[in-house]
Phi, psi and omega in degrees: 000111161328170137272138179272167183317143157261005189189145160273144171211150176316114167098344187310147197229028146011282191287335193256343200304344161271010160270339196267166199296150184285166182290120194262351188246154172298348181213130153275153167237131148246135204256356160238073185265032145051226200238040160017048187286025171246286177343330177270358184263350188209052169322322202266009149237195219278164199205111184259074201261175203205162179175173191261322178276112182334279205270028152243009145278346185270318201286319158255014100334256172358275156319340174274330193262319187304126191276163214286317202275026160281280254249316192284338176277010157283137240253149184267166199254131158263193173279135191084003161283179165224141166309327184300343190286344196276339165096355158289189185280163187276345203272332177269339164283314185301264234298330159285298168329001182255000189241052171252321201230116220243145170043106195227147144291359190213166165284139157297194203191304161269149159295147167287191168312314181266348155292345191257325165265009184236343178332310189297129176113288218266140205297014199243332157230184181333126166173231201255329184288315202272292169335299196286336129009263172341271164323340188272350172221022173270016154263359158277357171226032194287342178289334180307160175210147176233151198221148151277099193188170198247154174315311187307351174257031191246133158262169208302125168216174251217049183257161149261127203245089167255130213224099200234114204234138164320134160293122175357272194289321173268337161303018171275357180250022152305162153264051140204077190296188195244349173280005171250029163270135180254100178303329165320299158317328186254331159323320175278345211273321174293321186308318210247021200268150154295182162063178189258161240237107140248125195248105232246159169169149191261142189324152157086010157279134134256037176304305165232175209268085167289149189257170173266160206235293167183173185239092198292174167278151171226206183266138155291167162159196186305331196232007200218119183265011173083042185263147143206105197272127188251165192236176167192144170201146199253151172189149170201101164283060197280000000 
């Protein structure tokens, strides 16, 4: 039995993670894990996520060690508040700050525009709905483990490796963006890893040689047509 998100982040990949192939080894690893939208489709095994950014390792930290009634006793943003005003751990401000604002590359800080007129209720930001969510499945990931660490510090083991990176080209609004990525380096770095190999990636990347995948819903906007022609590429030394 799958998980629903426990946080929205910019690129997640939730919605679509049952199309990619399921997991042949007992541990996934994402070695850029976001909101781990692969990972959550397959809870019950062992699950290693990792990432550069604080506050989505304080943020799956948090969740892994919090208990539902933890969860359910966090306090709502009102309007003219900032989450800093609450007075909480920082690993409990990030994941409300990711529901502020939906699917963001940083935590909020304020409710958004569109949270602030849609909020009592509704299952998409912070509020009572999103608690109680929330409690009913952080005892499905207490097994779980996270690291603050670049993918180049993993080591090669014998996993299912879902390896979802700023995209080349769209992976410019992270605050660890895809322009200081050196895709050459995580190309050999995917070549030589064990196990099996699922590699994510948006059309017109080419670092490896990837395939179409499918044509996802994506984020809209002035520059963005809410599209995402996804790519792929697979490998498996099992």
């Amino acid at each position: 039995m799958g998980l629903k998100p426990f946080f929205m982040y910019f690129g997640g990949k939730w919605r679509i993670a049952k199309r990619y192939p399921a997991p042949v080894h007992d541990c996934i690893v994402e070695p850029f894990a976001g909101s781990a939208g692969y990972a959550l489709r397959y809870p019950d095994r062992a699950v290693v996520l990792c990432d550069v950014f604080g506050p989505i390792v304080e943020t799956w930290r948090y969740l892994i060690g919090a208990s539902p009634q933890e969860i359910l006793a966090l306090p709502d943003v009102a309007n003219g508040q900032s989450v800093d005003d609450l007075g909480l751990c920082p690993g409990a401000t990030y994941l409300i700050g990711w529901w502020l604002n939906a699917a963001c590359a940083s935590p909020g800080k304020t409710p958004g525009s569109w949270m602030r007129k849609h909020r009592d209720g509704h299952q998409l930001f912070w509020g009572p709905r999103v608690r109680a969510r929330l409690s009913e499945q952080v005892g499905a990931i207490r097994h779980w483990a996270v690291e603050q660490c670049s993918y180049a510090d993993l080591d090669p083991a014998r996993v299912t490796w879902f390896v979802d990176p700023p995209y080349q080209q769209a992976g410019r609004y992270y605050v660890h963006s895809s322009k200081a990525m050196d895709f050459a380096h995580l190309a050999e770095w995917c070549r030589t890893r064990g196990g099996q190999m699922i590699v994510c990636e948006n059309e017109g990347a080419a670092w490896l040689p990837f395939e179409p995948f499918m044509v996802a819903k994506g984020t809209s906007g002035s520059s963005r047509s809410g599209k995402s022609r996804e790519v792929i590429w697979l490998q498996n030394n099992t």
